[in-house]
mmCIF file as Biopython writes it, N, C-alpha, C and O atoms, coordinates in Angstrom:
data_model
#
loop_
_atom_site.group_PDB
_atom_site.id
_atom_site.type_symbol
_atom_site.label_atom_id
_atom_site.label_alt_id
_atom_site.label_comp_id
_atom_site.label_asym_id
_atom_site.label_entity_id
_atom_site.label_seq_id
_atom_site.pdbx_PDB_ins_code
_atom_site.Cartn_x
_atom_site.Cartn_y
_atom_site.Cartn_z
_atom_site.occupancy
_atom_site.B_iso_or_equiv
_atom_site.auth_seq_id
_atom_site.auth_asym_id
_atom_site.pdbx_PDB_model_num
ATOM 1   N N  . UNK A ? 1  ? 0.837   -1.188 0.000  1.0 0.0 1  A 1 
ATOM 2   C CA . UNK A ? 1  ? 0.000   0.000  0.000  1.0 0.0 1  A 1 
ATOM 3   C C  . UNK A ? 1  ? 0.878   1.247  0.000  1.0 0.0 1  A 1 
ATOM 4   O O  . UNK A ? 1  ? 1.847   1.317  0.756  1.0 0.0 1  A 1 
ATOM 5   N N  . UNK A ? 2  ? 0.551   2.237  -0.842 1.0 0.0 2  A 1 
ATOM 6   C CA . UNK A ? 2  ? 1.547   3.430  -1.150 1.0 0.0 2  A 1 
ATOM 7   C C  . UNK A ? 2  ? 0.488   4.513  0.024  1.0 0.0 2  A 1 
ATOM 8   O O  . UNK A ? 2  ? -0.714  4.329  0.214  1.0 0.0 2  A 1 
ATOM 9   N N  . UNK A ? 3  ? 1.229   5.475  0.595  1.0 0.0 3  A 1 
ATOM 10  C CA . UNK A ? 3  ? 0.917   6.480  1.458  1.0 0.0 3  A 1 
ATOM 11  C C  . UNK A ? 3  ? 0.874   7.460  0.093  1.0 0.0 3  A 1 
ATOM 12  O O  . UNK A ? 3  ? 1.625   7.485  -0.882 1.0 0.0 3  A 1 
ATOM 13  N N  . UNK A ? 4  ? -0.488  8.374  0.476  1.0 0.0 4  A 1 
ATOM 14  C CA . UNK A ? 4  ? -0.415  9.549  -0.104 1.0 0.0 4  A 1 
ATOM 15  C C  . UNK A ? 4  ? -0.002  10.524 0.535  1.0 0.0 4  A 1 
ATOM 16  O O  . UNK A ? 4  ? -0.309  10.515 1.727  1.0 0.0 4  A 1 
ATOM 17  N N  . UNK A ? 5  ? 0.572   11.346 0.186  1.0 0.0 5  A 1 
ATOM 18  C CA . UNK A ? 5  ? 1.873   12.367 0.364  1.0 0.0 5  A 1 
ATOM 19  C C  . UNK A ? 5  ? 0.738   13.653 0.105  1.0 0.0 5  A 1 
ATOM 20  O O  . UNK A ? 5  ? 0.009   13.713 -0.884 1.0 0.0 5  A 1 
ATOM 21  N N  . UNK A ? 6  ? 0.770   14.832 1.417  1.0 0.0 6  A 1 
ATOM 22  C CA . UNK A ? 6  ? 0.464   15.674 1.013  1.0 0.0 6  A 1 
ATOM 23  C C  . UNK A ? 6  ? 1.357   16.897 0.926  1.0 0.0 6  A 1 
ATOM 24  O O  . UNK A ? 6  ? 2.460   16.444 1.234  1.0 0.0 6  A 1 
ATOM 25  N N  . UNK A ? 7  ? 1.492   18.082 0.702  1.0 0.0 7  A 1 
ATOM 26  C CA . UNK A ? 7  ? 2.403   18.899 0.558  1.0 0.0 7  A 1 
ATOM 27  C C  . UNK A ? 7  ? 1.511   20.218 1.211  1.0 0.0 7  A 1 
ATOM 28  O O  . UNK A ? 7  ? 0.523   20.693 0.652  1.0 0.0 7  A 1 
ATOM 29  N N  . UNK A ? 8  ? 2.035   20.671 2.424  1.0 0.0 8  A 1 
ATOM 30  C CA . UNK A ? 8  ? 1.519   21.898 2.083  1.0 0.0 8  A 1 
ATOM 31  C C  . UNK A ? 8  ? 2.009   23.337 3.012  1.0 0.0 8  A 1 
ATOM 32  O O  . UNK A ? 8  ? 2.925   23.153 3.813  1.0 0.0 8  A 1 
ATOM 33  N N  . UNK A ? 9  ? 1.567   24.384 2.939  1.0 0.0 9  A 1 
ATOM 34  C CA . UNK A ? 9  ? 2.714   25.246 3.108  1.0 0.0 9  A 1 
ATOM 35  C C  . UNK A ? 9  ? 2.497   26.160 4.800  1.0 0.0 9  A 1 
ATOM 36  O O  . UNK A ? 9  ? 1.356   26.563 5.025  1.0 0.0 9  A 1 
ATOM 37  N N  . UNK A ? 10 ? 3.355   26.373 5.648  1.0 0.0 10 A 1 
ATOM 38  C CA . UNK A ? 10 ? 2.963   27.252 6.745  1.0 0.0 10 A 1 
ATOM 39  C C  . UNK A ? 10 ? 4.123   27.930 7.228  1.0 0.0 10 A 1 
ATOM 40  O O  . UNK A ? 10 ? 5.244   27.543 7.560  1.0 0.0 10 A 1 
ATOM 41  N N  . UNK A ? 11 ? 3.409   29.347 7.166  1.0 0.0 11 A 1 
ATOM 42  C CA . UNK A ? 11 ? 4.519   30.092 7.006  1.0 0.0 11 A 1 
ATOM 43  C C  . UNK A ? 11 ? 4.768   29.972 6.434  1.0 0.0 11 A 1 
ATOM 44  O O  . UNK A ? 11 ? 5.951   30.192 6.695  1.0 0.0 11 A 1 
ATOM 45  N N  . UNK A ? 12 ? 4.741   29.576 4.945  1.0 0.0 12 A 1 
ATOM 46  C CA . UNK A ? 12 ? 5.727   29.988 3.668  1.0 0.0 12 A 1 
ATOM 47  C C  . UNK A ? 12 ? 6.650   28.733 3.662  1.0 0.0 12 A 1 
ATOM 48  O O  . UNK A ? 12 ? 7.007   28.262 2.582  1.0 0.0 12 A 1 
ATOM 49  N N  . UNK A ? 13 ? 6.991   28.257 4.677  1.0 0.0 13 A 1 
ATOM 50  C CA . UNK A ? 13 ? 7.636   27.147 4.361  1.0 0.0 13 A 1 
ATOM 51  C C  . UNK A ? 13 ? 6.756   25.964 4.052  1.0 0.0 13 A 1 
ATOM 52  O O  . UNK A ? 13 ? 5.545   25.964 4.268  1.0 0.0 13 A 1 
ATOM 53  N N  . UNK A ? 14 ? 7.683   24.571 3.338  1.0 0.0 14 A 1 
ATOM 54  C CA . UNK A ? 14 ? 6.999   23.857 2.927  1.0 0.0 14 A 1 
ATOM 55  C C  . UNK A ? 14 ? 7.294   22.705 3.396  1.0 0.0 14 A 1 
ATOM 56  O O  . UNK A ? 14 ? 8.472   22.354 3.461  1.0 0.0 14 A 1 
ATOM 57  N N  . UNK A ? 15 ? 6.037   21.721 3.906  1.0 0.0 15 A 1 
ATOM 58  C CA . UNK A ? 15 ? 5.840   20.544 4.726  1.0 0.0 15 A 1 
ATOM 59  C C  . UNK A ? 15 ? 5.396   19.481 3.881  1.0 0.0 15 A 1 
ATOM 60  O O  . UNK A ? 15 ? 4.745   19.730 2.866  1.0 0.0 15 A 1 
ATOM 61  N N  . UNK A ? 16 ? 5.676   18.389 4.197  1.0 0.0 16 A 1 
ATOM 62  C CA . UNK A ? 16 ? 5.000   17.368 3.773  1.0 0.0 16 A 1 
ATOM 63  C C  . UNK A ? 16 ? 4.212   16.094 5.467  1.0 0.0 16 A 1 
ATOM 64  O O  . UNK A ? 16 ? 4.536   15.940 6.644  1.0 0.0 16 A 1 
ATOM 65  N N  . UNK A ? 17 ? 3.294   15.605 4.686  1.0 0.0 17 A 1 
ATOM 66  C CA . UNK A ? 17 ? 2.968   14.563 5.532  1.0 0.0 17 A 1 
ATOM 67  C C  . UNK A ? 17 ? 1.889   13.501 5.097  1.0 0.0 17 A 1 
ATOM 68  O O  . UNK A ? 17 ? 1.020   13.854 4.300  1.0 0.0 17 A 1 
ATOM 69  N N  . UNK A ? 18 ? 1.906   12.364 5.530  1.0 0.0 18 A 1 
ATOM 70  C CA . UNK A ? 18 ? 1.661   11.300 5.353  1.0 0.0 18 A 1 
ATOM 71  C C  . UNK A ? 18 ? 0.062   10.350 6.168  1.0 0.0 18 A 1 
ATOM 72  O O  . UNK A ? 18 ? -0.490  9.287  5.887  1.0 0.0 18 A 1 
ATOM 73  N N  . UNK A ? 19 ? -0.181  11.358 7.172  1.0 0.0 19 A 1 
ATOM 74  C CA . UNK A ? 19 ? -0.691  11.314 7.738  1.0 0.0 19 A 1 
ATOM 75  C C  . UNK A ? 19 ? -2.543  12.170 7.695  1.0 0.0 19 A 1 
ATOM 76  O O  . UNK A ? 19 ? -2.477  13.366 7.412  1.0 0.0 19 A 1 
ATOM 77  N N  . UNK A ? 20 ? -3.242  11.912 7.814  1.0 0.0 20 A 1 
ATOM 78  C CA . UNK A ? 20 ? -4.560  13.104 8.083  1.0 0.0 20 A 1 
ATOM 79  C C  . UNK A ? 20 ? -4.234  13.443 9.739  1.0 0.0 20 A 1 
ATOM 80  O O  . UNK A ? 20 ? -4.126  12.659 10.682 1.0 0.0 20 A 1 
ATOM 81  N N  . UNK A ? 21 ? -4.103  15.223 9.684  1.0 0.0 21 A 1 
ATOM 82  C CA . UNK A ? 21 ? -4.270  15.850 11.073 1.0 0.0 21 A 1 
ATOM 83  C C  . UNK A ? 21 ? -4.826  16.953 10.452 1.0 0.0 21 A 1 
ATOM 84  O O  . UNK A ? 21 ? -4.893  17.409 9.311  1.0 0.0 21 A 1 
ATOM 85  N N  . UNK A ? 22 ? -5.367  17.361 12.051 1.0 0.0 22 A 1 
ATOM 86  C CA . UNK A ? 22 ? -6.198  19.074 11.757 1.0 0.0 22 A 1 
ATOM 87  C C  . UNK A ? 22 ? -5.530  19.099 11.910 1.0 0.0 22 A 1 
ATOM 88  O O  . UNK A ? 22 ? -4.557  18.374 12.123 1.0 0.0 22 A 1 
ATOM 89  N N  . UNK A ? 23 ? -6.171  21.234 11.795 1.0 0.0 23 A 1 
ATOM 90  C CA . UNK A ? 23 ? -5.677  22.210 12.028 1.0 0.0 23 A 1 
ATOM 91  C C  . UNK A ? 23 ? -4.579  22.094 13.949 1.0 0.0 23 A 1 
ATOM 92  O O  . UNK A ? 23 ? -3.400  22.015 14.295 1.0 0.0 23 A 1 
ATOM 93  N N  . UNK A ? 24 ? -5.642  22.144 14.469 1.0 0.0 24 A 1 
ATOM 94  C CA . UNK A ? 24 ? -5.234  21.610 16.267 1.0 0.0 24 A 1 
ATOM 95  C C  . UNK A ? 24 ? -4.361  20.694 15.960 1.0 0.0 24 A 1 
ATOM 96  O O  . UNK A ? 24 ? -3.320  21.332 15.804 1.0 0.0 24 A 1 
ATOM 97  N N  . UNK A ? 25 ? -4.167  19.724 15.799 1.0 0.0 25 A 1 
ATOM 98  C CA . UNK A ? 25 ? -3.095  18.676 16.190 1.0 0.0 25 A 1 
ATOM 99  C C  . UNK A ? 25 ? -1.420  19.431 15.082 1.0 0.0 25 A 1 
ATOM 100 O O  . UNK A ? 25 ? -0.337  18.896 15.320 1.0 0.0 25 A 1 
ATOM 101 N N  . UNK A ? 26 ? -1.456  20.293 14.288 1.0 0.0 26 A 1 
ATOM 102 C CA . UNK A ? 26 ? -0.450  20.832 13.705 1.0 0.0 26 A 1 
ATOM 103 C C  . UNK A ? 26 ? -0.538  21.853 14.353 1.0 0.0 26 A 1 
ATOM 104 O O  . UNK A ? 26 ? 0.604   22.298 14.236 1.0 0.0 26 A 1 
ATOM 105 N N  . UNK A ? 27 ? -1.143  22.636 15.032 1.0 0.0 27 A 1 
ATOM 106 C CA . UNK A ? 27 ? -0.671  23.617 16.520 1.0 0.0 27 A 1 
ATOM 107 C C  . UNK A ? 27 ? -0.094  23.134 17.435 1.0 0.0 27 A 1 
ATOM 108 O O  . UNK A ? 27 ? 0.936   23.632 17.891 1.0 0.0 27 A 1 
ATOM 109 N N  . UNK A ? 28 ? -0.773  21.805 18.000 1.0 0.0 28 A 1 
ATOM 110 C CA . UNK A ? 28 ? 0.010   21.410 19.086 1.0 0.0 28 A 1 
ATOM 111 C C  . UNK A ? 28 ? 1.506   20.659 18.538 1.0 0.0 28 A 1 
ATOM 112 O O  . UNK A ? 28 ? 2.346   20.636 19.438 1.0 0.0 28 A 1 
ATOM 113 N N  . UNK A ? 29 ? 1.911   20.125 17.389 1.0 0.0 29 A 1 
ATOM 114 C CA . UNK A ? 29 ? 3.114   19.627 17.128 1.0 0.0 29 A 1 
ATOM 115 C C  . UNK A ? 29 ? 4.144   20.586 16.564 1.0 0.0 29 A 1 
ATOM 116 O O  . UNK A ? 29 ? 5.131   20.269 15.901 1.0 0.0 29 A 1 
ATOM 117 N N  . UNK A ? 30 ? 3.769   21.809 16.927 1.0 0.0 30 A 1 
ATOM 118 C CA . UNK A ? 30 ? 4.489   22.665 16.651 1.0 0.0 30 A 1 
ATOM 119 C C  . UNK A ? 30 ? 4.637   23.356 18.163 1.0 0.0 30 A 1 
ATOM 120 O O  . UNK A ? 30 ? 5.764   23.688 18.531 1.0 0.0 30 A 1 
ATOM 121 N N  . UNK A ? 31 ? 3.815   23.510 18.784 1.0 0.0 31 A 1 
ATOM 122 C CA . UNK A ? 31 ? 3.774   23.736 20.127 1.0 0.0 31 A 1 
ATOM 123 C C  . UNK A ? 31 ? 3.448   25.034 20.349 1.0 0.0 31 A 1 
ATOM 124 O O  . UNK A ? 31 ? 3.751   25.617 21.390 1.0 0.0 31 A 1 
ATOM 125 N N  . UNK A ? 32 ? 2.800   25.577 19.369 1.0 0.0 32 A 1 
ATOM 126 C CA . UNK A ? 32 ? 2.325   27.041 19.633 1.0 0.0 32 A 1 
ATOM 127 C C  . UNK A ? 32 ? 1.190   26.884 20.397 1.0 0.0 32 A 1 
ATOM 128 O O  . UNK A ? 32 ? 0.458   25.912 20.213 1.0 0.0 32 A 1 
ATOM 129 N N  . UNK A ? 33 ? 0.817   28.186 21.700 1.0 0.0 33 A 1 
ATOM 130 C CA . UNK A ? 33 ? 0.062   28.756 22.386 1.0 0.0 33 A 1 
ATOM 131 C C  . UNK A ? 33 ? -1.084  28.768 21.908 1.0 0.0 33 A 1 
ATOM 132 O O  . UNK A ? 33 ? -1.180  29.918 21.478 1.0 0.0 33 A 1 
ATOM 133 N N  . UNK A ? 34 ? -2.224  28.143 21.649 1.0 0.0 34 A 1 
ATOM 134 C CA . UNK A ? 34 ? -3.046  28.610 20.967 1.0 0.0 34 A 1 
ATOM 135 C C  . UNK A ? 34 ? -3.971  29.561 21.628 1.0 0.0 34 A 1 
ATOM 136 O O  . UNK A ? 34 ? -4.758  30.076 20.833 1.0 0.0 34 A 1 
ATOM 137 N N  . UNK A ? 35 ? -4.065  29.844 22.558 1.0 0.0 35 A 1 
ATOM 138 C CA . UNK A ? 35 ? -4.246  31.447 23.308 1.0 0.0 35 A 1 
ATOM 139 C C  . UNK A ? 35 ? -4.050  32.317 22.568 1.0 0.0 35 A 1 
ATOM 140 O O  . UNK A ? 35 ? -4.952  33.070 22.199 1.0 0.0 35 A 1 
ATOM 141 N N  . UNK A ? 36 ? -2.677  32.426 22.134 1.0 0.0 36 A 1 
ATOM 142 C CA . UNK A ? 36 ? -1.754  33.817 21.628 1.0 0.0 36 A 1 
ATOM 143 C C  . UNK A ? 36 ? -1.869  33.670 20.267 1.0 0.0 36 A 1 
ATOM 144 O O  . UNK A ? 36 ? -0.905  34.211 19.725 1.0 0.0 36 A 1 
ATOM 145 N N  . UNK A ? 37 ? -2.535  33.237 19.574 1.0 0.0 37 A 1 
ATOM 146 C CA . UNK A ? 37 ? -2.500  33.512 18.016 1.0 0.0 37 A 1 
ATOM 147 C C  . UNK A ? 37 ? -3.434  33.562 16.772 1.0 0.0 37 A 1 
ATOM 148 O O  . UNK A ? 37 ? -4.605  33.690 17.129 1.0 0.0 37 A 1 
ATOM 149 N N  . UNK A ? 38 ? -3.353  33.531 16.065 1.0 0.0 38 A 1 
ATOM 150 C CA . UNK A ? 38 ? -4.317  34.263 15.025 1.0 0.0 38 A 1 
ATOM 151 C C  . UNK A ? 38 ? -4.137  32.977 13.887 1.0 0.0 38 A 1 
ATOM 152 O O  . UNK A ? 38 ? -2.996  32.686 13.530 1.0 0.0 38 A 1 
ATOM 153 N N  . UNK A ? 39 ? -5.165  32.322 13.411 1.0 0.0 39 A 1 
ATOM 154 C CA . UNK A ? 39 ? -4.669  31.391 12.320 1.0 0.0 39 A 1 
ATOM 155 C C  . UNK A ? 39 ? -5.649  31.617 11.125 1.0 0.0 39 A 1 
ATOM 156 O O  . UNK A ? 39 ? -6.851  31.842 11.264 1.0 0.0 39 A 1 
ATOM 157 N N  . UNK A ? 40 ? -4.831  31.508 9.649  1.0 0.0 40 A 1 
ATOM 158 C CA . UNK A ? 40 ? -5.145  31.963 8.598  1.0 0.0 40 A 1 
ATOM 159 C C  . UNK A ? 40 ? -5.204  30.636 7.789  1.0 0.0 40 A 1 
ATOM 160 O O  . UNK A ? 40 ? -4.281  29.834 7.928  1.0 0.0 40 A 1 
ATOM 161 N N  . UNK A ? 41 ? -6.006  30.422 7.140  1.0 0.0 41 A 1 
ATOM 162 C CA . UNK A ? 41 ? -6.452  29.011 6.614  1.0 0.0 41 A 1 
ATOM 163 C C  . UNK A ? 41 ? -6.516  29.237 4.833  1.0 0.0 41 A 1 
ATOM 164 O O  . UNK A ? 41 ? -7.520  29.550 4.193  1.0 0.0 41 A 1 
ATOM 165 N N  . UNK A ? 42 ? -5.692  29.080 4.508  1.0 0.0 42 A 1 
ATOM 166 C CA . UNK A ? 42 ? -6.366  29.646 2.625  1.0 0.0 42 A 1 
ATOM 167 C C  . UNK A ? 42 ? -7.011  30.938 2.467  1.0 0.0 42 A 1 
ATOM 168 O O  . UNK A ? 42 ? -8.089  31.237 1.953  1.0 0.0 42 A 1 
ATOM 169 N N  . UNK A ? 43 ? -6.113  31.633 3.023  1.0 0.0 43 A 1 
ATOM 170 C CA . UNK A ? 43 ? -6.338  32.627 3.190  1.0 0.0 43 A 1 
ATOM 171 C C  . UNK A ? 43 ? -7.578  33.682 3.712  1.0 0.0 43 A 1 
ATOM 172 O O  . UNK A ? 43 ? -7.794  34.854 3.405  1.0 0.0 43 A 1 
ATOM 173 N N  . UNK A ? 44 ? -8.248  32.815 4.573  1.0 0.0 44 A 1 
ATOM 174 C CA . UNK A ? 44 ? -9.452  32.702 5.594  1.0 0.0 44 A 1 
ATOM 175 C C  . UNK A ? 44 ? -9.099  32.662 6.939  1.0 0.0 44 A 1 
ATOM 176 O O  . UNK A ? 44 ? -8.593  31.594 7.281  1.0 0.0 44 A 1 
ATOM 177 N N  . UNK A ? 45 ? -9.244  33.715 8.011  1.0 0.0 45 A 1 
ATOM 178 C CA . UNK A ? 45 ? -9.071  33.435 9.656  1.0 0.0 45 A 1 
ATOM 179 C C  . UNK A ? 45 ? -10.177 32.227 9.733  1.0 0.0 45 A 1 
ATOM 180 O O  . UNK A ? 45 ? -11.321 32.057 9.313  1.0 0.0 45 A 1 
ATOM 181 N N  . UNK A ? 46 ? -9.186  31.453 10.521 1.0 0.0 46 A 1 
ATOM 182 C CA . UNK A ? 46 ? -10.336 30.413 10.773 1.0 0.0 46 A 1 
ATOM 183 C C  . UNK A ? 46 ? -10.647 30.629 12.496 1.0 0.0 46 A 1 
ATOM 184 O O  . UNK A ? 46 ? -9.796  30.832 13.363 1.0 0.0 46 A 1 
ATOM 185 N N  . UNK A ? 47 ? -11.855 30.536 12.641 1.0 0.0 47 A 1 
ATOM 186 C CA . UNK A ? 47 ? -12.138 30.132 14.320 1.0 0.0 47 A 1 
ATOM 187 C C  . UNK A ? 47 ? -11.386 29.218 14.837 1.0 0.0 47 A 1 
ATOM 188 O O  . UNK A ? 47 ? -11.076 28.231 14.169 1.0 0.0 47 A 1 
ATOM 189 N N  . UNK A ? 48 ? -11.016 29.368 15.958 1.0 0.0 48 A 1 
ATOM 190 C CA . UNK A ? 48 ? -10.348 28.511 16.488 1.0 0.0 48 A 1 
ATOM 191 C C  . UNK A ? 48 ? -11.401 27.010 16.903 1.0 0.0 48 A 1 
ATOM 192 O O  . UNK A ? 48 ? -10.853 25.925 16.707 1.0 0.0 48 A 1 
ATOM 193 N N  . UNK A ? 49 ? -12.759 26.996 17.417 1.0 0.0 49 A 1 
ATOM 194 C CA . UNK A ? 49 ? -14.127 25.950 17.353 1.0 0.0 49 A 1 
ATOM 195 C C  . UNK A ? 49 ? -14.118 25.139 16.351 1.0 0.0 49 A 1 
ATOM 196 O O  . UNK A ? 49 ? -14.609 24.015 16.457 1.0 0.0 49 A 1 
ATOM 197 N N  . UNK A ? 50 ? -13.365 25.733 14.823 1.0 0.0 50 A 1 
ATOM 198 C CA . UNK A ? 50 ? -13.067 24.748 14.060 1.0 0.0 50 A 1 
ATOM 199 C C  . UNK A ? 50 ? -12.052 24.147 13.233 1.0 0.0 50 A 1 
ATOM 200 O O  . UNK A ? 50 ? -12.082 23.667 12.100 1.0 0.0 50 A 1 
ATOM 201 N N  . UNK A ? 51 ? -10.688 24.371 14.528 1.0 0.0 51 A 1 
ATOM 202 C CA . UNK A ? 51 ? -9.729  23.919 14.226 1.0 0.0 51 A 1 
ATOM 203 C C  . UNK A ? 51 ? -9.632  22.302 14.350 1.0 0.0 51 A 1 
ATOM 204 O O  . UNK A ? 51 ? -8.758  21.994 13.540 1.0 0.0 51 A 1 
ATOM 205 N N  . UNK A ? 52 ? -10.142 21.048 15.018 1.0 0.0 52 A 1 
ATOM 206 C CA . UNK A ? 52 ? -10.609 19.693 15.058 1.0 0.0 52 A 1 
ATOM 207 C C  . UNK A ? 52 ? -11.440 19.721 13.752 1.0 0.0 52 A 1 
ATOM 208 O O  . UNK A ? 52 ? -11.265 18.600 13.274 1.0 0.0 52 A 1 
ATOM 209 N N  . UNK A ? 53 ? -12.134 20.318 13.048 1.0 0.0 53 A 1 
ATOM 210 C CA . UNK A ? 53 ? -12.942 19.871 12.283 1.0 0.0 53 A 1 
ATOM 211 C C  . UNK A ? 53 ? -11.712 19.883 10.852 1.0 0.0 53 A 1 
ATOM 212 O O  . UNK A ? 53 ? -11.592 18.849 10.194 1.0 0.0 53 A 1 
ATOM 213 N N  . UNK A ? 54 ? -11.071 20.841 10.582 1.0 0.0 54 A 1 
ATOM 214 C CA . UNK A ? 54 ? -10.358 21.248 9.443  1.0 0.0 54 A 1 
ATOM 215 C C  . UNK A ? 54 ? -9.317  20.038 9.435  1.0 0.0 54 A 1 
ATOM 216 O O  . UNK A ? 54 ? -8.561  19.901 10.397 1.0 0.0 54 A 1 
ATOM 217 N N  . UNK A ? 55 ? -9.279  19.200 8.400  1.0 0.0 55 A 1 
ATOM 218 C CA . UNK A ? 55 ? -7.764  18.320 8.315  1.0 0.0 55 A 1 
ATOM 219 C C  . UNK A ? 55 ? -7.295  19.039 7.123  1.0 0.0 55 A 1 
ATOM 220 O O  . UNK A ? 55 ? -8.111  19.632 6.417  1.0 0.0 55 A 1 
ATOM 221 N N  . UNK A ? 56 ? -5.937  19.029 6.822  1.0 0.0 56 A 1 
ATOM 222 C CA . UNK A ? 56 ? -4.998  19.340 6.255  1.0 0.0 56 A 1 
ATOM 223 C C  . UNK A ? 56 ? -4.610  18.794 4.903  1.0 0.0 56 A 1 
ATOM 224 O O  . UNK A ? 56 ? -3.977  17.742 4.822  1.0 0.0 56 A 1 
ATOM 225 N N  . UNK A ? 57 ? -5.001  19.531 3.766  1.0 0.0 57 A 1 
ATOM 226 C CA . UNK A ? 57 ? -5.368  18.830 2.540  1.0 0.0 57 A 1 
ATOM 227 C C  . UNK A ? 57 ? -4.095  19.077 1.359  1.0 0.0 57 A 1 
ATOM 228 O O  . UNK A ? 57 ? -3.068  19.398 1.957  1.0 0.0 57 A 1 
ATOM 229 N N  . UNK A ? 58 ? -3.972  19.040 0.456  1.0 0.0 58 A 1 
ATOM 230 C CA . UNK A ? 58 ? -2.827  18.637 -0.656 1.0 0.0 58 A 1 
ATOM 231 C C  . UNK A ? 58 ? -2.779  20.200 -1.131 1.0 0.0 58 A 1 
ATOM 232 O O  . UNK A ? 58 ? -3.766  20.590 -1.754 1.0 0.0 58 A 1 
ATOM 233 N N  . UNK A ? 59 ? -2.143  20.759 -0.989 1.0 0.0 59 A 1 
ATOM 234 C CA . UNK A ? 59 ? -1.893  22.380 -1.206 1.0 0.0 59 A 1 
ATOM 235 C C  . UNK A ? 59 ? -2.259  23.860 -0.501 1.0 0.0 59 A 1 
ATOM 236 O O  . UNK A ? 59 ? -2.343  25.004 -0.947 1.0 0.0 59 A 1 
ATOM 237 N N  . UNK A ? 60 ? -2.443  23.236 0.874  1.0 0.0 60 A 1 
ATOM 238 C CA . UNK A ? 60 ? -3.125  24.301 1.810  1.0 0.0 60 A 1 
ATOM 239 C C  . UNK A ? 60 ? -2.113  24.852 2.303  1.0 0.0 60 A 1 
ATOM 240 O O  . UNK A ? 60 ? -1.018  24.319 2.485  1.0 0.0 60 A 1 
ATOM 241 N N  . UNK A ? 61 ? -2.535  26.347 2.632  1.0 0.0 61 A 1 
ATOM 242 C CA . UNK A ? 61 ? -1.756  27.091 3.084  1.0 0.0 61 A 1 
ATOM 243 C C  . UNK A ? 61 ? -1.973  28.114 4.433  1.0 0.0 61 A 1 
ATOM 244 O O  . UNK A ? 61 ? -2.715  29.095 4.476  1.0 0.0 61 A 1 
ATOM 245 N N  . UNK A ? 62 ? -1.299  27.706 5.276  1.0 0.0 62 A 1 
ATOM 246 C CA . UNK A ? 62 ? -1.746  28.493 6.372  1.0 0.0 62 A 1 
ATOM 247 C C  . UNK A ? 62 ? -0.572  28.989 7.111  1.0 0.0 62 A 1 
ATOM 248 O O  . UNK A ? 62 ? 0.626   28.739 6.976  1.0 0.0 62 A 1 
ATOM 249 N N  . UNK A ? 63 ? -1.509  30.115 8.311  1.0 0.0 63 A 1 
ATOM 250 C CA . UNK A ? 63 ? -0.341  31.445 8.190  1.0 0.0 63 A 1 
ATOM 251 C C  . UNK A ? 63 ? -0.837  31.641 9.784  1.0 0.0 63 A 1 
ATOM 252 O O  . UNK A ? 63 ? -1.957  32.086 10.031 1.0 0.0 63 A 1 
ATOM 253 N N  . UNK A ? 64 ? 0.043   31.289 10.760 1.0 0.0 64 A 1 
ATOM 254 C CA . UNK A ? 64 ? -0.023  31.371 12.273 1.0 0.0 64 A 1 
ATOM 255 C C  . UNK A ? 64 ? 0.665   32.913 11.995 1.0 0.0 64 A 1 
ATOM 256 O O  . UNK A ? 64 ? 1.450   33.332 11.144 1.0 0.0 64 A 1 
ATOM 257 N N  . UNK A ? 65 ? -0.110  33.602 13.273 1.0 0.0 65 A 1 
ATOM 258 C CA . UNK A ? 65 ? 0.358   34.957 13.539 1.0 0.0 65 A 1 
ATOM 259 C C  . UNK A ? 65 ? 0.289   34.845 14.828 1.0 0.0 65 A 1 
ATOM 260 O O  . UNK A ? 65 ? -0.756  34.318 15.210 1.0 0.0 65 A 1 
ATOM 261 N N  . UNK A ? 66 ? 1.434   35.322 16.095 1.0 0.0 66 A 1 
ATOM 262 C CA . UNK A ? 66 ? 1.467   35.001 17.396 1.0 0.0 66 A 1 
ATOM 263 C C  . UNK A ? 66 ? 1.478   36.465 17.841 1.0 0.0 66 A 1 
ATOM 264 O O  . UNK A ? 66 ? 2.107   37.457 17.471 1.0 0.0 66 A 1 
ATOM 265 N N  . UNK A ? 67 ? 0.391   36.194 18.930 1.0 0.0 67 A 1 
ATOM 266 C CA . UNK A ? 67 ? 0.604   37.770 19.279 1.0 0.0 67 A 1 
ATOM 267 C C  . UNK A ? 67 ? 1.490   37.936 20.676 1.0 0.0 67 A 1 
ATOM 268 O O  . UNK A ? 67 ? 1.402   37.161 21.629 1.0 0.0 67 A 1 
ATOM 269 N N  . UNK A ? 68 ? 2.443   39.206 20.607 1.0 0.0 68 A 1 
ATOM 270 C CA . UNK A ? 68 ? 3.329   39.169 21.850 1.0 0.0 68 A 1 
ATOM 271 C C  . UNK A ? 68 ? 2.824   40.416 22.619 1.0 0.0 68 A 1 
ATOM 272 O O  . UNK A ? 68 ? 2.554   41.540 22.194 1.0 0.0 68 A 1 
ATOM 273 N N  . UNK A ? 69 ? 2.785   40.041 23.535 1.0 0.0 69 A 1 
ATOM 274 C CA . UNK A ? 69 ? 2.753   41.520 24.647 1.0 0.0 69 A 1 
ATOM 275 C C  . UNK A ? 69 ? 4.052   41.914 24.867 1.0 0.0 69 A 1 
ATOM 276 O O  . UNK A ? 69 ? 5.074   41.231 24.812 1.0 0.0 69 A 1 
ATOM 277 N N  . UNK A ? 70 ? 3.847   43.650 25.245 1.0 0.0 70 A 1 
ATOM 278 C CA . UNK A ? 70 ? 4.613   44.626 25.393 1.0 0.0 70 A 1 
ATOM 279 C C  . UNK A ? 70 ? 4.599   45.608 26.268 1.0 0.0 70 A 1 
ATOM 280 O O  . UNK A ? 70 ? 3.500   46.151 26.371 1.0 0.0 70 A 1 
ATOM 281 N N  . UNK A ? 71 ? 5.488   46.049 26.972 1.0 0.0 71 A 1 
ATOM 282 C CA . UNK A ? 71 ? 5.117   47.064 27.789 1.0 0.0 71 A 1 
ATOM 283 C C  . UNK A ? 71 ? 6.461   48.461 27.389 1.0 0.0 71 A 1 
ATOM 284 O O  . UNK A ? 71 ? 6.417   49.544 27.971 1.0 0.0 71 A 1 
#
């Protein structure tokens, strides 16, 4: 059985994987806060309520923005 290979891009850089994961499970394996950030889905903010629903498809592109506090 051959694995289908998806390709796709975050941050501009480019990933591959082998696997079906959401949106959430590629936040948490990256280990970002998901408190602190802003996520852009094909060029769509997505809610965070439907980050479990979204899996990760063959040319998607998404764009974490982390927000930092300042004083």
């Amino acid at each position: 059985m051959i694995k289908q290979t998806k390709t796709f891009f975050l941050n501009g850089q480019e990933y591959r994987i082998y696997k079906r994961i959401s949106l959430n499970e590629l936040i948490s394996y990256f280990d970002y806060n998901s408190a602190l950030l802003v996520l852009e889905y094909n060029n769509f903010i997505c809610n965070k309520k439907n980050w479990n629903k979204i899996f990760i498809t063959n040319k998607d592109k998404i764009e974490i923005v982390t927000i930092v506090g300042g004083g």
